[in-house]
C-alpha positions in Angstrom: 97.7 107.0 98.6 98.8 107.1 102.2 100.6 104.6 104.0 98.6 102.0 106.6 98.5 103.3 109.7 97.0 100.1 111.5 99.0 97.8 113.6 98.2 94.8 112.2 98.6 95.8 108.8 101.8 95.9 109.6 102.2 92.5 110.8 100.1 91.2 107.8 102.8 93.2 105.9 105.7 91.5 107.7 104.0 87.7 107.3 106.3 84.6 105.4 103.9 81.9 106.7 104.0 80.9 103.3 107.1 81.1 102.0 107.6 77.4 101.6 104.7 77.2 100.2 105.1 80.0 97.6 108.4 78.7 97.0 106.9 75.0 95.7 104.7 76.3 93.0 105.1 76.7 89.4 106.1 80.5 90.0 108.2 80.2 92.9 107.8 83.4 94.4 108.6 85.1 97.7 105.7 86.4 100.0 104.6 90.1 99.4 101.3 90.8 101.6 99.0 94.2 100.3 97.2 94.6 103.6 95.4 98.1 102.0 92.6 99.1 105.4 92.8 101.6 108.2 90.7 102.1 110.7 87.6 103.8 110.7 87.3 102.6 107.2 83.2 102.4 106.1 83.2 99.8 103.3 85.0 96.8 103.5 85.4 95.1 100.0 86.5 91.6 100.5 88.1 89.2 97.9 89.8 86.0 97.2 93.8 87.3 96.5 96.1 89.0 94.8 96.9 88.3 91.3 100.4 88.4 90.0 99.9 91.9 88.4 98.6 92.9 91.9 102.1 91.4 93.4 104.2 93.1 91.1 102.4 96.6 92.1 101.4 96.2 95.3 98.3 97.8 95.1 94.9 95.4 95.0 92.7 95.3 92.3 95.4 97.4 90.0 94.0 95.4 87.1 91.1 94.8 84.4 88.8 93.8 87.4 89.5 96.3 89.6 88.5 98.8 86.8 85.3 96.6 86.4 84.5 96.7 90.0 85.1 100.0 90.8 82.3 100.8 87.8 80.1 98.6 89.4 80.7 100.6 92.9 80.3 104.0 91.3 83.9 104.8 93.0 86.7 107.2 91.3 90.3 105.2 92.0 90.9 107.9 94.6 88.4 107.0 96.6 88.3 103.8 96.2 92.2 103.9 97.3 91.2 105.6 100.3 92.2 103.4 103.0 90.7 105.4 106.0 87.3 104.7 103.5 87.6 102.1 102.2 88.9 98.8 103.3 90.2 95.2 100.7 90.7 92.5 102.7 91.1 89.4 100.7 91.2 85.9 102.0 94.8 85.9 101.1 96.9 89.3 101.3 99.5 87.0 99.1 99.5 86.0 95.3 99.3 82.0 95.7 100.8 81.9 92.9 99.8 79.2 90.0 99.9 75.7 89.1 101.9 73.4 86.5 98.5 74.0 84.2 98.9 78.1 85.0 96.0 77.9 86.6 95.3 80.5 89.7 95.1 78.8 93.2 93.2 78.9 96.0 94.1 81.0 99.2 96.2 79.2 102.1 93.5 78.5 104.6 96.3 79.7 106.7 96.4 83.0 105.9 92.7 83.3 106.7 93.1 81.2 110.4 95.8 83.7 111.4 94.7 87.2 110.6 91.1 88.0 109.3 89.3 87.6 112.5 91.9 90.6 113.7 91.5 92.4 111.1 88.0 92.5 111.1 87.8 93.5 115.1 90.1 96.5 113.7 87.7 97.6 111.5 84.3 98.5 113.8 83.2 101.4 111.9 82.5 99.1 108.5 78.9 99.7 107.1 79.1 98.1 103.9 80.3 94.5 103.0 80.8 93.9 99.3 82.1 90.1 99.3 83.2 89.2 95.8 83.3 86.2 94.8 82.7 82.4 96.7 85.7 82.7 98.8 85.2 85.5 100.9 81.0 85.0 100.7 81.9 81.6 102.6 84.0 83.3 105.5 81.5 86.4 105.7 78.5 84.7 105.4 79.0 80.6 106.3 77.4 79.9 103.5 78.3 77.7 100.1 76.2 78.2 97.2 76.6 79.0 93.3 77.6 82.8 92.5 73.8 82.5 91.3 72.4 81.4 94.2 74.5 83.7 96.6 74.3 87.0 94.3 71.0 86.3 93.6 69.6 86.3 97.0 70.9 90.1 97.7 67.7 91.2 98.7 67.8 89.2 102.2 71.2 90.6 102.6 70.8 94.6 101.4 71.7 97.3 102.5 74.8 96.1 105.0 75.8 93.1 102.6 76.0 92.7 98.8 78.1 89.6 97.1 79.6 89.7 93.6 80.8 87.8 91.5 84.4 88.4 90.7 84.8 90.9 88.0 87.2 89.1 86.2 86.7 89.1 82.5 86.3 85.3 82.9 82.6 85.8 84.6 81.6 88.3 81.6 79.5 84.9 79.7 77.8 85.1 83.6 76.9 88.8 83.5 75.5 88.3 79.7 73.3 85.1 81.0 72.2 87.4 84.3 71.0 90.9 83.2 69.1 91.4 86.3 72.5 91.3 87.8 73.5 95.0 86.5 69.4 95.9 85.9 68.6 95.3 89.7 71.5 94.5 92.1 74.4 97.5 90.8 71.8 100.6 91.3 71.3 99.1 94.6 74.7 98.8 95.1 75.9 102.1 94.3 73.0 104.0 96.0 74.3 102.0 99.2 77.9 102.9 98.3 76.9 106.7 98.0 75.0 107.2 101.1 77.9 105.5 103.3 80.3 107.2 101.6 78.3 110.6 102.1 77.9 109.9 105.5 81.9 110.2 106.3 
């Protein structure tokens, strides 16, 4: 895995905006951003935020999920790690951290107002948006709906656009009530993942 060569990764890298923040919830943690994109970068996966396995590591989606999605993408870790290939950008590039209850929460709004629309004018060459779950499909698309509603409407949206739900073993009751969701919308998927990747 090679470093980040883009600019603003490197500011995204350097960011404390919410160290206050971070600093008020039940974990009381310190700031680490995982910007993880370079550009010229074809596929652009785009999530919600790090999770605090992904904060200890440093590397996104180094958990049950990413192993999940990257099935669902047809994409060997290596690749998928590629950085000049592929591109995570999550609505937060921070862990928020969680509340009293331990529950996960939501991306700072601020993180989003300051960097994505730069980050997303450093990445020209993306042919592939893969939005998973409702925070990123809201920013990408300007849309609110149910994960059913959204996913299920990939047809108006393939081949440039496909939204998932998060692959989070919490959504697995979802995936057993929505077979078409692996029957129709993953071979789509990964024949749209192959021919952009064989296109590098």
């Amino acid at each position: 895995m090679t470093a980040c060569a883009s600019p603003i990764a490197a500011r995204i890298a350097g960011c404390r905006l919410c160290a206050s923040r971070f600093a008020a919830t039940a974990t009381r943690h310190t700031p680490r951003p995982v910007p993880w994109f370079a550009t010229g970068a074809r596929v652009l996966i785009a999530g919600q935020a790090p999770g605090a396995r992904v904060h200890a590591s440093g590397v996104p989606f180094d958990d049950a999920s990413g192993d999940r999605l990257r099935r669902w993408l047809g994409l060997e870790r290596s690749v998928f790690y590629d950085r000049s290939r592929v591109a995570i950008v999550p609505m937060a590039f921070c862990f928020p951290g969680y509340d009293a209850r331990g529950s996960d929460l939501p991306p700072p709004p601020i993180c989003q107002k300051t960097w994505h629309d730069r980050v997303m004018a450093a990445l020209p060459d993306i042919r592939l948006r893969v939005l998973v779950g409702a925070h990123a499909q809201r920013y990408h698309l300007g849309m609110r709906g149910t994960v059913t509603q959204v996913v299920g409407d990939w047809r108006a949206r393939a081949p440039e656009t496909f939204a998932l739900p998060h692959p989070s073993w919490r959504n697995t009751g979802w995936l057993k009530k929505n077979p078409w969701f692996e029957d129709e919308v993953l071979p789509a998927l990964r024949a749209r993942v192959e021919e952009v990747m064989q296109d590098d």
